[in-house]
Short mmCIF file of the C-alpha atoms (twelve columns), coordinates in Angstrom:
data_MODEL
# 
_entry.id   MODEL 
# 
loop_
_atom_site.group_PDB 
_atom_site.id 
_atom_site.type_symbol 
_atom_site.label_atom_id 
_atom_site.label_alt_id 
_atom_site.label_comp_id 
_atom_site.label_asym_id 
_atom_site.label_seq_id 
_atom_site.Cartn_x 
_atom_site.Cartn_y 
_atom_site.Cartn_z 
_atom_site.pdbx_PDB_model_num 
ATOM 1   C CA . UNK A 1   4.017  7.173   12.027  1 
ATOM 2   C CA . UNK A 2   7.152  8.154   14.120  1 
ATOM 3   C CA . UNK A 3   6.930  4.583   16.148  1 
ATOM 4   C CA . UNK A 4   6.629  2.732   12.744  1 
ATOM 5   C CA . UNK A 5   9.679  4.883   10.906  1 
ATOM 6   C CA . UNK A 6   11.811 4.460   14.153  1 
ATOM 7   C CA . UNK A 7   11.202 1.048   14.371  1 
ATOM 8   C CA . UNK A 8   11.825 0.471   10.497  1 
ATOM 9   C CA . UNK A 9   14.774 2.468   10.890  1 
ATOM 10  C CA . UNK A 10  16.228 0.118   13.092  1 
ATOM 11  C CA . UNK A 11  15.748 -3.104  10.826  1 
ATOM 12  C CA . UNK A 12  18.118 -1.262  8.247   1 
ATOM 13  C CA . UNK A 13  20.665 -0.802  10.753  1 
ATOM 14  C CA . UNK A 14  21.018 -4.533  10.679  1 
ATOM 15  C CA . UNK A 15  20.191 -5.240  6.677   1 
ATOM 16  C CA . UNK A 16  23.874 -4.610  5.810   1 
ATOM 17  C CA . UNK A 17  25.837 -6.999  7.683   1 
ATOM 18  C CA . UNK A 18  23.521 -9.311  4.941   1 
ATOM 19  C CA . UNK A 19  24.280 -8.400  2.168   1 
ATOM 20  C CA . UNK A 20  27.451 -10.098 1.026   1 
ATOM 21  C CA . UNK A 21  28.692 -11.972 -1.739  1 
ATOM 22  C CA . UNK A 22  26.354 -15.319 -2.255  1 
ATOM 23  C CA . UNK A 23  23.634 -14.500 -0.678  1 
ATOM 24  C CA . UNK A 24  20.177 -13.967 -2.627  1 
ATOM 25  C CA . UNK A 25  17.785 -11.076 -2.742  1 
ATOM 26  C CA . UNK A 26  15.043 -13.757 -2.119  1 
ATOM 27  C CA . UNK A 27  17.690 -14.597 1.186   1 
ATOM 28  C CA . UNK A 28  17.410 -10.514 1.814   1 
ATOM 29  C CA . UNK A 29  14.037 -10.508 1.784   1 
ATOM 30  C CA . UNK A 30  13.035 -13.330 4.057   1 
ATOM 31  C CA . UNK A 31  15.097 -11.784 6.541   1 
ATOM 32  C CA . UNK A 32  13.805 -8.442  6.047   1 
ATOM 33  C CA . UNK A 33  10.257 -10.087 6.864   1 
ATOM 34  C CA . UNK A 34  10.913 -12.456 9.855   1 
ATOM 35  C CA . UNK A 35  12.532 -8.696  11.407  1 
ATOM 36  C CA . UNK A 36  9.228  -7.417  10.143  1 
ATOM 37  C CA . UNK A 37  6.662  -9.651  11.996  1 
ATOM 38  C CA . UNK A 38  9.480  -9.762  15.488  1 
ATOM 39  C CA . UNK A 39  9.503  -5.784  15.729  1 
ATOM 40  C CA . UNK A 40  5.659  -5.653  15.248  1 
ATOM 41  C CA . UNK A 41  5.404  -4.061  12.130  1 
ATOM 42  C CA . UNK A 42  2.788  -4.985  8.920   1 
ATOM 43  C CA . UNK A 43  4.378  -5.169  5.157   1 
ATOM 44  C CA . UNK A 44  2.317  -2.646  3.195   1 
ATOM 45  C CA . UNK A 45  4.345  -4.164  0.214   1 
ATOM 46  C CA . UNK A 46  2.876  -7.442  0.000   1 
ATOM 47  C CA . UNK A 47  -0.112 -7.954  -1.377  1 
ATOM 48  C CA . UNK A 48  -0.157 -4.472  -3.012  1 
ATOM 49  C CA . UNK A 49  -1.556 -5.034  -6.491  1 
ATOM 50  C CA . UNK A 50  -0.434 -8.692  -5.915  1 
ATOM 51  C CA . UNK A 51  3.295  -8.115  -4.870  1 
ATOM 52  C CA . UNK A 52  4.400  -11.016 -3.328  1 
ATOM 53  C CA . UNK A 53  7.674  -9.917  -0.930  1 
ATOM 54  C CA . UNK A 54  8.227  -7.656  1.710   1 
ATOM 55  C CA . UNK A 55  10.987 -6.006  -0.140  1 
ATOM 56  C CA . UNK A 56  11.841 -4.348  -3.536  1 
ATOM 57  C CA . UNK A 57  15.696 -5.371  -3.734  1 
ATOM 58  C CA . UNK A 58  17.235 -3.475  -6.897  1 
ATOM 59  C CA . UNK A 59  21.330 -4.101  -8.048  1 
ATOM 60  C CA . UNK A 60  23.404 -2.173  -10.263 1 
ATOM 61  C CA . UNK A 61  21.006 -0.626  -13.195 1 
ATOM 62  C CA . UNK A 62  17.865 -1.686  -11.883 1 
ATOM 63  C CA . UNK A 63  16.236 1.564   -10.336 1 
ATOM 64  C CA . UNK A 64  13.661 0.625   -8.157  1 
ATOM 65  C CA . UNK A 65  10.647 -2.054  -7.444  1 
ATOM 66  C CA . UNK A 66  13.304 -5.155  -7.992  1 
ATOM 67  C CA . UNK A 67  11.626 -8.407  -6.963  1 
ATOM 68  C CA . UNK A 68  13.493 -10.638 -5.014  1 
ATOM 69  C CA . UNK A 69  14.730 -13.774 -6.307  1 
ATOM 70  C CA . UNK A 70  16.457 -17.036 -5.378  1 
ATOM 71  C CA . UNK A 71  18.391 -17.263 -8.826  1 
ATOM 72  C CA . UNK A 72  19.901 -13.550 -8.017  1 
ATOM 73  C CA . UNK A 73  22.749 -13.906 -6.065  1 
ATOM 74  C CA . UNK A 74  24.522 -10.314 -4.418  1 
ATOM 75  C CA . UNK A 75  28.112 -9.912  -6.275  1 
ATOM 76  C CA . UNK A 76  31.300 -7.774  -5.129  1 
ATOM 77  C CA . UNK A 77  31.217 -4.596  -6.422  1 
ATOM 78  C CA . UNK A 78  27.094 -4.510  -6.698  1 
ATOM 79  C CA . UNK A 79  25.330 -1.525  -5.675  1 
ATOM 80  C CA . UNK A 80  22.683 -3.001  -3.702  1 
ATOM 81  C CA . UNK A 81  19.384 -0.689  -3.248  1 
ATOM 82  C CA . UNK A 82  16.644 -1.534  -0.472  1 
ATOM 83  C CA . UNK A 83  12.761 -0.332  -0.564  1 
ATOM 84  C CA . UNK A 84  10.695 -1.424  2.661   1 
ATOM 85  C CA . UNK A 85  7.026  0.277   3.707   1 
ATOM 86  C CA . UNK A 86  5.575  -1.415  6.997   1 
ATOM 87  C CA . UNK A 87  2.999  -0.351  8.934   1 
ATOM 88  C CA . UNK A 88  2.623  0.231   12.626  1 
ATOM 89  C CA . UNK A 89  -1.116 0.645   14.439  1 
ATOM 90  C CA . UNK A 90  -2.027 1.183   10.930  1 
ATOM 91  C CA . UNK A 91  0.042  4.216   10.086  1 
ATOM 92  C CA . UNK A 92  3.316  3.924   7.460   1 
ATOM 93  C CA . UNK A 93  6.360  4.510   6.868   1 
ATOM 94  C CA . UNK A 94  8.625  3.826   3.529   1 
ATOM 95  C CA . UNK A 95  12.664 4.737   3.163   1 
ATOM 96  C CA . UNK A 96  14.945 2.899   1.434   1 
ATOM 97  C CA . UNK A 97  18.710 3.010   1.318   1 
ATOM 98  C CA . UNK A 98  21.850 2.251   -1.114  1 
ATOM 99  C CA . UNK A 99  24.597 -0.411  -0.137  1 
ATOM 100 C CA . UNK A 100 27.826 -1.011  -1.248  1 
ATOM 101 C CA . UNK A 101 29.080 -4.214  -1.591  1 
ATOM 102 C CA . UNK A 102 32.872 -4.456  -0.747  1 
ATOM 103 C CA . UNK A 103 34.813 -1.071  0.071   1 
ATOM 104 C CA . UNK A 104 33.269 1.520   -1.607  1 
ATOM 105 C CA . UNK A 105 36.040 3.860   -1.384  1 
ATOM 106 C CA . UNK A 106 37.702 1.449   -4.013  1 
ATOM 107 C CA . UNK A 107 35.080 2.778   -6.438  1 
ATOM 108 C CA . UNK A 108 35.079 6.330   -6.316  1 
ATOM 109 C CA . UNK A 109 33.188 7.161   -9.214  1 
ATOM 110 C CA . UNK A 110 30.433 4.727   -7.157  1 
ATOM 111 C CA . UNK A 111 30.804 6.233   -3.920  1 
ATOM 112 C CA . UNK A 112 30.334 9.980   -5.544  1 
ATOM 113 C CA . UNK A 113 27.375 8.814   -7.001  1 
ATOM 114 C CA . UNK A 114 26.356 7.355   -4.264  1 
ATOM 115 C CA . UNK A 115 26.848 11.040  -2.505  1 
ATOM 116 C CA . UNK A 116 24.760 12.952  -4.942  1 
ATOM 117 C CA . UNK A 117 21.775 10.499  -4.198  1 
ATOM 118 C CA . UNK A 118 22.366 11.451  -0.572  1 
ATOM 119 C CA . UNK A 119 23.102 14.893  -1.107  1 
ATOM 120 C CA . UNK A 120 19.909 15.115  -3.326  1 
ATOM 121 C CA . UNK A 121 17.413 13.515  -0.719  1 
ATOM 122 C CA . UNK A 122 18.602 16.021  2.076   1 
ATOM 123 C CA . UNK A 123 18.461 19.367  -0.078  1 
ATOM 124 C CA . UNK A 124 14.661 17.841  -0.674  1 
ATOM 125 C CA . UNK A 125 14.002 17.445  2.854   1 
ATOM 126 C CA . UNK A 126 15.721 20.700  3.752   1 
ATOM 127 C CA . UNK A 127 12.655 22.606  1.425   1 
ATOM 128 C CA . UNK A 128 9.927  20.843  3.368   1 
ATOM 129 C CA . UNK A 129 9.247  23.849  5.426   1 
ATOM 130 C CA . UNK A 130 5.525  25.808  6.002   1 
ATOM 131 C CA . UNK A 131 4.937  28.539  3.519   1 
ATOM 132 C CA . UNK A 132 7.299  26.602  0.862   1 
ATOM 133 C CA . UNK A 133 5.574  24.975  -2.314  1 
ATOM 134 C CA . UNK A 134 5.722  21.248  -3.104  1 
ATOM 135 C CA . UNK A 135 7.646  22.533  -6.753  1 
ATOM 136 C CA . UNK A 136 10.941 23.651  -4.250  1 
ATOM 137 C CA . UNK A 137 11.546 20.416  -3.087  1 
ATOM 138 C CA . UNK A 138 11.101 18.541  -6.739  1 
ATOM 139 C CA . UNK A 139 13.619 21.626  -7.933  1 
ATOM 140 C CA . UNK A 140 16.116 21.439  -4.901  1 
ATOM 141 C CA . UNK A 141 16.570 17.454  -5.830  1 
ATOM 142 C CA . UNK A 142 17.068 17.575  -9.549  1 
ATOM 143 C CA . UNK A 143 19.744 20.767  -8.520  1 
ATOM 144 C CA . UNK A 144 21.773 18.339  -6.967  1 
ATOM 145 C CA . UNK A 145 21.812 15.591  -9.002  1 
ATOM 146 C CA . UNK A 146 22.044 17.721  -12.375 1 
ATOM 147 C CA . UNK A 147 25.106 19.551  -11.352 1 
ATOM 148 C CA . UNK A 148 26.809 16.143  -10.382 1 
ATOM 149 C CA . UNK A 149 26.008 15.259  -14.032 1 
ATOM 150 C CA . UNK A 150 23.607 12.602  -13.398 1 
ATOM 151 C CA . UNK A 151 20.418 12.095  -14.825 1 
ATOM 152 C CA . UNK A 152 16.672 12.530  -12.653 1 
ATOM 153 C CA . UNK A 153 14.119 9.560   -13.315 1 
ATOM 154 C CA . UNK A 154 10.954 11.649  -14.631 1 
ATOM 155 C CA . UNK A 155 8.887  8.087   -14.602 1 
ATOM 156 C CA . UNK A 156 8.156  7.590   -11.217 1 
ATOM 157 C CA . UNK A 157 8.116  9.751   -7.817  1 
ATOM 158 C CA . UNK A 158 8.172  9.882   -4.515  1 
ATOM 159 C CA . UNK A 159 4.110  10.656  -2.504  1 
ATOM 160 C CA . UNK A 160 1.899  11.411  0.260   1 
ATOM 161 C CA . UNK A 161 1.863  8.554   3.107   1 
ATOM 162 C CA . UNK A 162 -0.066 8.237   6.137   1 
ATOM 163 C CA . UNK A 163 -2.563 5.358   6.734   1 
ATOM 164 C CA . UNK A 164 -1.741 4.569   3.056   1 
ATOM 165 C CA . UNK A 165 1.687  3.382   1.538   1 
ATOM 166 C CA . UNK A 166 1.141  5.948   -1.555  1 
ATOM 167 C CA . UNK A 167 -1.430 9.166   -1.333  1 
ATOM 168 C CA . UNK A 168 -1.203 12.614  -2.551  1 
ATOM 169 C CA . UNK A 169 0.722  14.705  -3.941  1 
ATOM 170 C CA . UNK A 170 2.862  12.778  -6.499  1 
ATOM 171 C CA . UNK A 171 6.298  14.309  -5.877  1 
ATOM 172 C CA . UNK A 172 8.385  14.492  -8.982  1 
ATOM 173 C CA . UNK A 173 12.452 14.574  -7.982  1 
ATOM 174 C CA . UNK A 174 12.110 17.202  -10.970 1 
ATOM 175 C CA . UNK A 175 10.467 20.380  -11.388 1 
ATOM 176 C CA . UNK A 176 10.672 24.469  -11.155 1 
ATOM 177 C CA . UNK A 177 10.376 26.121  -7.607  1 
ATOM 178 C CA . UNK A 178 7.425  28.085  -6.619  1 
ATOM 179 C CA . UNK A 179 5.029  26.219  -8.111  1 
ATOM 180 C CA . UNK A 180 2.675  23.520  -6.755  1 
ATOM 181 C CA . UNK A 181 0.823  23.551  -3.424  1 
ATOM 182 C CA . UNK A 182 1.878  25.272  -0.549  1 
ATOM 183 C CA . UNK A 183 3.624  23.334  2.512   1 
ATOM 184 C CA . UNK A 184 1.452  23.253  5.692   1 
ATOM 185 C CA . UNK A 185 2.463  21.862  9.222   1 
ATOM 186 C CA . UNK A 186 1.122  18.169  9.453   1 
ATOM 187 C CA . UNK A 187 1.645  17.074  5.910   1 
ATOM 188 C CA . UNK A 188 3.515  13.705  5.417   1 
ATOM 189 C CA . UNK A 189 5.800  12.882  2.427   1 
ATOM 190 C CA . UNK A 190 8.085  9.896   1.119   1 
ATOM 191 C CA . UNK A 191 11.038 11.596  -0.461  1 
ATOM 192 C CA . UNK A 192 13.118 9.255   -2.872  1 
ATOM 193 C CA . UNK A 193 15.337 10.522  -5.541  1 
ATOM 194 C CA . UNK A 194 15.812 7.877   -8.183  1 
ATOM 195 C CA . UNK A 195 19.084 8.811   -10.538 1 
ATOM 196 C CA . UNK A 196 21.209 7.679   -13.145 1 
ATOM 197 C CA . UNK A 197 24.829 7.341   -13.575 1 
ATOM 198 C CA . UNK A 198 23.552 7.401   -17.804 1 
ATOM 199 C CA . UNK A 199 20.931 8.700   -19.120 1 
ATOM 200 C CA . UNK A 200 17.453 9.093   -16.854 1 
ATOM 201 C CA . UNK A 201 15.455 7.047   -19.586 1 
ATOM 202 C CA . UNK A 202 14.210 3.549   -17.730 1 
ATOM 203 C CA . UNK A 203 11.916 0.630   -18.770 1 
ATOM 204 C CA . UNK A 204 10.086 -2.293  -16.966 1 
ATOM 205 C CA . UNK A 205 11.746 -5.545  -17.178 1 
ATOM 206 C CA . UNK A 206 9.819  -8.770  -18.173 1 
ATOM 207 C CA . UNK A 207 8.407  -9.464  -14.469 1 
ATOM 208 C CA . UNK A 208 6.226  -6.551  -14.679 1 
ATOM 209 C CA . UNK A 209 7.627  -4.433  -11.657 1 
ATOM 210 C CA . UNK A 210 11.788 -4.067  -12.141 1 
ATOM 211 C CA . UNK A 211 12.510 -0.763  -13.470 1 
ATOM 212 C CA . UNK A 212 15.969 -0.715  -14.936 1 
ATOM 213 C CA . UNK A 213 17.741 1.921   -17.087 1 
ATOM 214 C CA . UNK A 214 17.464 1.638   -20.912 1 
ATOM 215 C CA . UNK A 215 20.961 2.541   -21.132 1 
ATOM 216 C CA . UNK A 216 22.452 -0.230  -18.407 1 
ATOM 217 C CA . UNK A 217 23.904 1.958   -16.514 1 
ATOM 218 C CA . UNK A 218 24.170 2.506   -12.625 1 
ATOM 219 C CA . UNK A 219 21.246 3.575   -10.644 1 
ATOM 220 C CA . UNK A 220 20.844 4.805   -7.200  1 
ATOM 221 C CA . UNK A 221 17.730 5.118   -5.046  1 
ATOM 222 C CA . UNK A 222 17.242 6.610   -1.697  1 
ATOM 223 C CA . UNK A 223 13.753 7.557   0.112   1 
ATOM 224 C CA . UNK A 224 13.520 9.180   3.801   1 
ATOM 225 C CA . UNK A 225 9.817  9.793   5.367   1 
ATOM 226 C CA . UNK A 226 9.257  13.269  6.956   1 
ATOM 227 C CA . UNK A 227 6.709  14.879  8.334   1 
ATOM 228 C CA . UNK A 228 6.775  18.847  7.911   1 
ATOM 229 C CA . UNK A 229 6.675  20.223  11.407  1 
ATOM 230 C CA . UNK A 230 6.721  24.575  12.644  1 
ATOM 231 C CA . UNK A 231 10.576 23.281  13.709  1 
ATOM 232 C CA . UNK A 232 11.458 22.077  10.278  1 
ATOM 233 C CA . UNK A 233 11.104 19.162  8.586   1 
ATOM 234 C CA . UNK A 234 11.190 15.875  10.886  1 
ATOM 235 C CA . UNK A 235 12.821 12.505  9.637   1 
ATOM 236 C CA . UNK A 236 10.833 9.726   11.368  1 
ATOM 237 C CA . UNK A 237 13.421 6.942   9.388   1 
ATOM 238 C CA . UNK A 238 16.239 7.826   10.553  1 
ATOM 239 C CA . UNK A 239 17.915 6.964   13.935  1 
ATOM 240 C CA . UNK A 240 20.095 8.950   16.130  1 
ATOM 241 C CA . UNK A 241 19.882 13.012  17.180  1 
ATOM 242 C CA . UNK A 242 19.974 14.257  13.375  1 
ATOM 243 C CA . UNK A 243 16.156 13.964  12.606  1 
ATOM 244 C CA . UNK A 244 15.062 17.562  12.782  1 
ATOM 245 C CA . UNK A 245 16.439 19.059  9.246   1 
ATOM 246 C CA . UNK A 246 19.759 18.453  7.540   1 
# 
């Protein structure tokens, strides 16, 4: 799982210098799978319950599961959110990062926004510790986001992962601490806070996967795997020193 989240780590390094102005998320995701099949890895996307991309590409209210599209061209100023699980010797790993489209620090109410997402994902993985209870982490990440006055997505969660893309425990970015099953070395997660600028209500567009707010407005979307470790919690999709913790 480490080898498949380090080497999925390292095709998002390179997904931002393509997503500019003009380009499709049906563009996005056909390079998202040739880097896919070159770095050894196998989509656990498509195919699943007859998904046909690599990729879930969501912009601007639409949460998460977006399908790519040739008729859906990337815009300045779009908030840009990418969802990729591969597979590597048959073990997974899922993450999925927000990008910016232009210079986000000439949207600051985006790029706070943007922030809490962040913010909320790491006080999530920060809880994943031995002796803690599933219900801490849910609680930590609706904290964060709640007292940036944004709203939590109650309709979907982040899971369990291993040789499967989704297994148990559901884990809702909302809940009370304490409660839930206790945190053991060994156990695998896929953290993702889903939030809204609006209100946290969402519906499914007409293609049957798209989840978009009911009230239009800005969503964000962020998912790390970690594997809870007697040193802390361990971020197998993200590069560089910072993996142990927050």
């Amino acid at each position: 799982m480490e080898e498949a989240g380090l080497i999925l780590s390292s095709i998002f390094d390179d997904i931002a210098q393509h997503i500019v102005p003009g380009v499709t998320t049906l563009d996005l995701d056909a390079f998202i799978a040739q880097e896919i099949v070159k770095r050894g890895l196998t989509s656990r996307m498509k195919g699943y319950m007859g998904y046909k991309h690599v990729s879930c590409i969501s912009v601007n209210e639409q949460v998460v599961h977006g399908v790519p599209s040739a008729t859906k061209y990337i815009a300045a100023g779009d908030l840009v959110k990418v969802d990729v699980c591969t597979a590597f010797k048959g073990y997974c790993a899922d993450m999925a990062r927000q990008f910016y489209v232009g210079d986000i620090a000439a949207a600051p109410k985006v790029q706070a926004f943007v922030q809490a997402a962040d913010r909320a994902l790491n006080a999530g993985i920060a809880k994943a510790l031995p002796g803690n209870r599933l219900g801490d982490i849910s609680a930590a990440i609706q904290h964060e986001v709640e007292q940036a006055g944004y709203g939590v997505v109650r309709d979907f969660a982040g899971h369990g992962i291993g040789k499967l893309m989704h297994e148990d425990p559901e884990i809702l970015n909302y809940g009370k601490p304490g409660q839930g099953p206790v945190l053991r070395s060994g156990m695998a997660f896929a953290l993702e806070p889903m939030i809204t600028m609006g209100d946290y209500a969402v519906c499914i567009a007409e293609d049957g996967w798209t989840v978009v707010t009911e009230d239009n407005s800005l969503a964000c979307h962020v998912e790390d795997t970690i594997v809870i470790t007697d040193h802390g919690p361990k971020i197998i999709t993200r590069t560089g020193q910072n993996r142990y913790g927050i």
